[in-house]
N, C-alpha and C positions, 0 to 999 in steps of 0.2 A: 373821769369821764362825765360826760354831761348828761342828766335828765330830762332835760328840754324834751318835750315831746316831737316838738317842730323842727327838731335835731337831726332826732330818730326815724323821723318820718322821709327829711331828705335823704337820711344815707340809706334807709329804705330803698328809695326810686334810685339813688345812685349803683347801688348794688343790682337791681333789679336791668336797670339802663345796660352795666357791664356785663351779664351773663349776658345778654343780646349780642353784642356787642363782637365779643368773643367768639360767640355763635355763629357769626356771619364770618368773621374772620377766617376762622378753624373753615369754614365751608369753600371762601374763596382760594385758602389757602390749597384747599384737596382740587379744585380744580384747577389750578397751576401744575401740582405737583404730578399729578395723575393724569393731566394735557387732555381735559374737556375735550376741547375741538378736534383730535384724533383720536379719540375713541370710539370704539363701533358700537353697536347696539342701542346709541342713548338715545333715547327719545330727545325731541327738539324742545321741549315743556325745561328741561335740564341746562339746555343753553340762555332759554332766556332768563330763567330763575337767576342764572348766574351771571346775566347783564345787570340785573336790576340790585345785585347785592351791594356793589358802592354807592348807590343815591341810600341805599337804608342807612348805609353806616353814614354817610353826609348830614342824613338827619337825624339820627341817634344823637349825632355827636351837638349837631343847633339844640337836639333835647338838654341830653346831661349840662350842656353850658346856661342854658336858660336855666334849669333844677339847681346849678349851683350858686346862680347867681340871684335867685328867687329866697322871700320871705316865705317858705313853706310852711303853710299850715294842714288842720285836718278835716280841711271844708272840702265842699261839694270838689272845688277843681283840685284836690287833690285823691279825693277817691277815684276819678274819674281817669286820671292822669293814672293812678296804681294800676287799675284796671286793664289802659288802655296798652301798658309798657309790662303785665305780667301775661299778657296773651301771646303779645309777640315776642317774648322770652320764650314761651312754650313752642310759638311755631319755630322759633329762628333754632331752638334745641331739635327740634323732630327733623328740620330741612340739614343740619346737623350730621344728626344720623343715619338719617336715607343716602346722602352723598358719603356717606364714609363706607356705606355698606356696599351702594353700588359702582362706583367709579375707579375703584383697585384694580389692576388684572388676575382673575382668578378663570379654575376651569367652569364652575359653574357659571350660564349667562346672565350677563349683566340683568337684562331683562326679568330672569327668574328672581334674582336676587333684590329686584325693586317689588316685583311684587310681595314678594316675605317680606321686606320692610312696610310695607303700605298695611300688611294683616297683623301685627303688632299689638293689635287687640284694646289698644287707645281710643279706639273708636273715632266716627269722623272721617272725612274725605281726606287720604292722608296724603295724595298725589300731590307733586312737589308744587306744579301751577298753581293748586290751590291755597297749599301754604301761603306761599310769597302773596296772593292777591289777596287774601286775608289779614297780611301785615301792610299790606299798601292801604287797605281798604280802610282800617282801625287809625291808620296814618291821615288819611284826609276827612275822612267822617269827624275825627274827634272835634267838639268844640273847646275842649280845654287846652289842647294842641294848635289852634289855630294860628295864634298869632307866632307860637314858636315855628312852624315846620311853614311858615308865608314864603320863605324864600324857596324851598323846594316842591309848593304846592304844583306848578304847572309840570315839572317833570313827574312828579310822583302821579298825575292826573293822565299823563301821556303815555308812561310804562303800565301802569293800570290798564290801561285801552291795550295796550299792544298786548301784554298779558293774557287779555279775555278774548285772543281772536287765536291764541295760541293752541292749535292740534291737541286733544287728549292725549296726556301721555301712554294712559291705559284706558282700554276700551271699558263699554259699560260693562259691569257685573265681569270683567277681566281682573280683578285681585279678589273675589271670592277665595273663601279656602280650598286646599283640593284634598283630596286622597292619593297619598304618596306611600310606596314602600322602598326604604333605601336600606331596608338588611336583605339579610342573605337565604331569609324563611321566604314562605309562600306568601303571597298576598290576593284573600280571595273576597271578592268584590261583588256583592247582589244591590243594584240599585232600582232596579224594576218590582214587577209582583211576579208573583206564582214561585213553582221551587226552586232552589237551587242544591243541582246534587254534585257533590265534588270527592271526588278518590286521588287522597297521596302517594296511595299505595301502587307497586310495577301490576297487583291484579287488576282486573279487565274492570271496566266500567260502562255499565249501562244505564243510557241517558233517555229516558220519556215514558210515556203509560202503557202499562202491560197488561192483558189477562191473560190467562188460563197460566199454564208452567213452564220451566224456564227449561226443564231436563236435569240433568246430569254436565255441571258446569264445571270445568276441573279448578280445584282450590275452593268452591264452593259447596261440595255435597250433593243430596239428591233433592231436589223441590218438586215435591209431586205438585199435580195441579189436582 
């Protein structure tokens, strides 16, 4: 095996290139399998996401070809270049996983189950439109990519536009966390001020402010006043 730094550093972005790569694949693949465009519930941010996934892979692939055919060293355009292909590793993984979580048919709704993907706790806008405009964005911004992605630059500049005109998939402050109880106890809930009085029990409960005595309350005893 070879030492070469400049070796290591290709098969580095090579490697890095293919998780993408895959990534998108594995995604276009779910929405074939799973038939996108008859499914209910999906927001329209999910349709175009998944237009724009074969120009990514069109230029992934002008990348890895340019990386493999390149004297790679570990100057500026190749940090630059790690940088720009380990971001959109990360998104093309998270846009990944969001579509495998939500595009199955299960009982719970699609909808609900995009939001539990989006709180994941990765932090960051995790909404699919923004993924993908993320990776378009890292794609035409870059200057060490320039001359690689020239043949894809006016498409990648035109789905960018269409992308940003594209409906929120989820409204503002809609994937906040919520308070959920899905066993089979009680779930009791005080989110305001002042008391909260609650009885499990089948005896009587009284709810607000009282003076003087209650009497003779049965299961209760005597409360003078």
């Amino acid at each position: 095996m070879s030492d070469d730094p400049n070796v290591a550093a290709k098969k580095e972005l090579l490697m890095l290139i293919l998780k993408a790569t895959n990534a998108f694949e594995d995604t276009n693949q779910q929405c074939g399998h799973h038939r996108l465009a008859d499914a209910t519930e999906i927001p329209r941010a999910f349709h175009d996401v998944s237009k724009a996934i074969p120009l990514i892979q069109r230029t992934l692939s002008s990348v890895k070809s340019s990386v493999e055919e390149a004297s790679m060293d570990q100057g500026q355009d190749y940090c630059q270049i790690k940088e720009v292909i380990t971001d959109i590793s990360k998104k093309a993984v998270q846009l990944e996983h969001i579509f495998e979580r939500v595009l199955p048919d299960s009982k719970e709704p699609r909808l609900d189950r995009y939001r539990a993907a989006t709180n994941n706790g990765s932090g960051g806008d995790q909404r699919v439109e923004v993924l993908m405009q993320s990776v378009l964005d890292s794609l035409i911004q870059s200057t060490a990519l320039r001359n690689v992605v020239s043949e894809h630059m006016r498409d990648l500049q035109t789905t960018s536009t269409e992308l940003s005109n594209t409906p929120r998939s989820l409204l503002e402050g809609d994937s906040r966390p919520g308070i959920h109880n899905h066993g089979s106890g009680h779930q009791i809930l005080h989110l305001g001020s002042g008391h909260q009085n609650i009885n499990n029990s089948p005896a009587p409960q009284f709810i607000g402010t009282f003076s003087g005595g209650f009497g003779n309350i049965p299961g209760m005893g005597s409360n003078a006043s």
